[in-house]
C-alpha positions as MATLAB code, in Angstrom:
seq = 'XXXXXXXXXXXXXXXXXXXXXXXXXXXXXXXXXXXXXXXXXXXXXXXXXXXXXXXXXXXXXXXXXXXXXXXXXXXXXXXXXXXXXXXXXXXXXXXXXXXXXXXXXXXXXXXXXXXXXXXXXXXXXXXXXXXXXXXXXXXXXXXXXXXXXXXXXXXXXXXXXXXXXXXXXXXXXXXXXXXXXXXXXXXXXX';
ca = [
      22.026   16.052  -30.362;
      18.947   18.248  -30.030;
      17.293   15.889  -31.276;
      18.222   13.506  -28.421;
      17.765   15.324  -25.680;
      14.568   16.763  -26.774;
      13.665   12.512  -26.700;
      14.962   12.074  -23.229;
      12.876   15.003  -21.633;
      10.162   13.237  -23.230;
      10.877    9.984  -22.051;
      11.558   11.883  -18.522;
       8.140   13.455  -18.487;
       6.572   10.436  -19.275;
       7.903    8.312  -16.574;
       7.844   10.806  -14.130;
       3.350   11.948  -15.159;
       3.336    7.868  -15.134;
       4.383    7.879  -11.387;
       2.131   10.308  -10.222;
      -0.542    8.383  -11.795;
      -2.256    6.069   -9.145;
      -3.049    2.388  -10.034;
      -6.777    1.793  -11.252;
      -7.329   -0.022   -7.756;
      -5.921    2.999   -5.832;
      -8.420    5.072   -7.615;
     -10.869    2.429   -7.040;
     -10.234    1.933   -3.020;
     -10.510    5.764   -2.949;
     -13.718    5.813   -4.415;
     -14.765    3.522   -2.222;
     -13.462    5.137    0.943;
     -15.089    8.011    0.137;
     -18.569    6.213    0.848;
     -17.778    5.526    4.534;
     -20.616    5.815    7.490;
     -22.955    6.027    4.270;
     -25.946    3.287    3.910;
     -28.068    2.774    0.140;
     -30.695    0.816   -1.155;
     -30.726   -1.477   -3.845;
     -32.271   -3.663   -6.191;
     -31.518   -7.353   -7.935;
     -31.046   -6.536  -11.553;
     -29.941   -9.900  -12.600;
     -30.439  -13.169  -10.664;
     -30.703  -16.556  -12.388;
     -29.905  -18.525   -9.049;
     -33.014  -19.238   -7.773;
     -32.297  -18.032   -4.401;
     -35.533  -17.365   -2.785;
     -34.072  -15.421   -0.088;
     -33.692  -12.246   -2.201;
     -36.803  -12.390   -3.956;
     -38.940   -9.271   -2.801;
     -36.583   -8.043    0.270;
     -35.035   -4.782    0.842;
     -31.643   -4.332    0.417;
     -28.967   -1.953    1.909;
     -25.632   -2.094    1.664;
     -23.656    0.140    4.320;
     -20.042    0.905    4.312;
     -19.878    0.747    7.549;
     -16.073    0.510    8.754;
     -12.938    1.784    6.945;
      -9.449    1.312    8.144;
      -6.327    1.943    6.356;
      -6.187   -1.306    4.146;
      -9.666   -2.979    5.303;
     -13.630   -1.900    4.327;
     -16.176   -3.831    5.492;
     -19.967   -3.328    3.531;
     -22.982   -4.874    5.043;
     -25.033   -6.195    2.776;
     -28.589   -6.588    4.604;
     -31.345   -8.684    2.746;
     -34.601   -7.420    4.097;
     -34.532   -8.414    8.099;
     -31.465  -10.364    7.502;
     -28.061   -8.995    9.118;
     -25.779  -11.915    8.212;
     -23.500  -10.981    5.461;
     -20.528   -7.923    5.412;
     -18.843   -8.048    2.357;
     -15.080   -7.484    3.380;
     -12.471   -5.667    1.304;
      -8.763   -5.939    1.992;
      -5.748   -4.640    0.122;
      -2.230   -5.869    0.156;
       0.315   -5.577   -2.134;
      -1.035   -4.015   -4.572;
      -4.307   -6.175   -4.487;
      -7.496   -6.463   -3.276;
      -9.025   -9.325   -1.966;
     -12.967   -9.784   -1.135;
     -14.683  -12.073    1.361;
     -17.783  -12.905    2.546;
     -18.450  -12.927    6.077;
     -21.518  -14.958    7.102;
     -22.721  -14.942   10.448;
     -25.424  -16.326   12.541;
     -28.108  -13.895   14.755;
     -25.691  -15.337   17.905;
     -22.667  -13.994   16.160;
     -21.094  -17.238   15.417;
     -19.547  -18.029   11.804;
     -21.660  -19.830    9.401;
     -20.300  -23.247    7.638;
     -20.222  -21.067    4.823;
     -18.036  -17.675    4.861;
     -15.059  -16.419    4.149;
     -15.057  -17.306    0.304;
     -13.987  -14.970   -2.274;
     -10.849  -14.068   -3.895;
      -8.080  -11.525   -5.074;
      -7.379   -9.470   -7.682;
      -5.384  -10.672   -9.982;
      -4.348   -7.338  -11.909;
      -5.094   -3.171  -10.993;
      -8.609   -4.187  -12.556;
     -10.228   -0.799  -13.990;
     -10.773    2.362  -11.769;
     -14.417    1.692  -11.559;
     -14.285   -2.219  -12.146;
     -12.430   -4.649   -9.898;
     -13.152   -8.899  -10.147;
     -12.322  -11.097   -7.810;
     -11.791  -14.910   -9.212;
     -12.270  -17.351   -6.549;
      -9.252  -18.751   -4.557;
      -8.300  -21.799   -2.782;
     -10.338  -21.031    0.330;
     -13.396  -20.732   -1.273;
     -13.300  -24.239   -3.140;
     -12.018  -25.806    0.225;
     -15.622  -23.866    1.555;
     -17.902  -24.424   -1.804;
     -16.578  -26.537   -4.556;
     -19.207  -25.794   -6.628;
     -17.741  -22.255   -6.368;
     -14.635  -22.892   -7.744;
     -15.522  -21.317  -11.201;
     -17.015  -18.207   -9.386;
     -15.840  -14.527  -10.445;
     -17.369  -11.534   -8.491;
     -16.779   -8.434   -9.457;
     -17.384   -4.750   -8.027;
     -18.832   -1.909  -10.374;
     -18.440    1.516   -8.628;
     -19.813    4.416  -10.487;
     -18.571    7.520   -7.852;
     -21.864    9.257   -7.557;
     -23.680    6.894   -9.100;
     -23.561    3.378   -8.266;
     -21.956    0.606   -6.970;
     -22.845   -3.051   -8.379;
     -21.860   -6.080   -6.639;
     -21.789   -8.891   -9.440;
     -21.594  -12.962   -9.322;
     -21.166  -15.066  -12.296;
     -20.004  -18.695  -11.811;
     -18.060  -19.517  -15.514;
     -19.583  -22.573  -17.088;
     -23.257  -22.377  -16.344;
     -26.041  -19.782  -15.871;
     -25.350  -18.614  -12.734;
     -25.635  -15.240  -12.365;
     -26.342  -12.801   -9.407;
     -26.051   -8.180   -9.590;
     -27.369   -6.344   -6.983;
     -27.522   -2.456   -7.686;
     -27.054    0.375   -5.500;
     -28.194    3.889   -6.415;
     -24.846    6.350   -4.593;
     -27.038    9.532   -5.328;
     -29.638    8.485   -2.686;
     -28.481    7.714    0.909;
     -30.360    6.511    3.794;
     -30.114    5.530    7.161;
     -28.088    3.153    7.991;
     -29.372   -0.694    9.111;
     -28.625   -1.797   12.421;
     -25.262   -3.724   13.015;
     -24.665   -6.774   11.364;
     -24.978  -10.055   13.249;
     -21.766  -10.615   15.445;
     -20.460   -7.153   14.893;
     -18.351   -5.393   17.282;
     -17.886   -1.659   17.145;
];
């Protein structure tokens, strides 16, 4: 009998430590929030696209608006003001976007892509396959997986890796350095 009940407090203890634990993407978004109104530089560390339009430009990402369940992250490219990298969570997810936009404001073709979570990822790792949106916007994208690396105090490492070929894209931003923030993105509204 001792025996027994000395198994149910354990059992008891465990569930109830396991409850006060938060989810790995809790941890994460709290991480995350904890960045707001701050701007940092970065660097490519990996980019076998091609894309000329990253090649030798400045870049700043800025976490520049957090509401209860939404961040959004500018991610200027040298002069350029036209993405925000948009974080949402819902039930227990988190789903990323890409908001492109022109200088007049005005969605490009291409935005909105991305995708959700499809598990409580890792406290400092969260990956985003894409969804049905995004191969509606860029079928070539359907294989993409983007994924988040957030070191607190550290670094936060936005990631691109299309399954099936080369394609790969990480941009690196050094947390224990912040600057000033850019200017708004294109089409923002305070």
């Amino acid at each position: 009998m001792k025996i027994l009940i000395t198994a149910l407090f354990a059992v008891s203890l465990a569930a109830a430590t396991s409850a006060q634990t938060p989810q790995p993407n809790e941890t994460f978004w709290k991480n995350l929030e904890k960045l707001c109104g701050k701007a940092f530089a970065g660097t490519v560390v990996a980019d076998t696209t091609g894309d000329v339009r990253f090649k030798d430009k400045s870049m700043v990402m800025h976490v520049r608006s957090c509401q209860k369940d939404v961040i959004r992250i500018p991610f200027v490219v040298g002069d350029d003001l036209s993405r925000t990298w948009v974080l949402t969570k819902k039930k227990g997810r988190i789903l990323l976007k890409h908001d492109h936009r022109h200088k007049d404001g005005k969605p490009d073709e291409v935005t909105m892509y991305g995708g959700w979570t499809t598990n409580v990822g890792m406290p400092t790792r969260q990956m985003f396959p894409a969804d049905e949106e995004t191969v509606k916007v860029i079928a070539a994208a359907a294989t993409n997986v983007w994924w988040i690396d957030l070191v607190p105090g550290e670094s936060y490492t936005y990631n691109l890796r299309r399954m099936g070929s080369d394609r790969l894209f990480s941009v690196k931003f050094d947390l224990t350095k912040p600057i000033a923030p850019p200017p708004a993105p294109w089409g923002w509204k305070d």
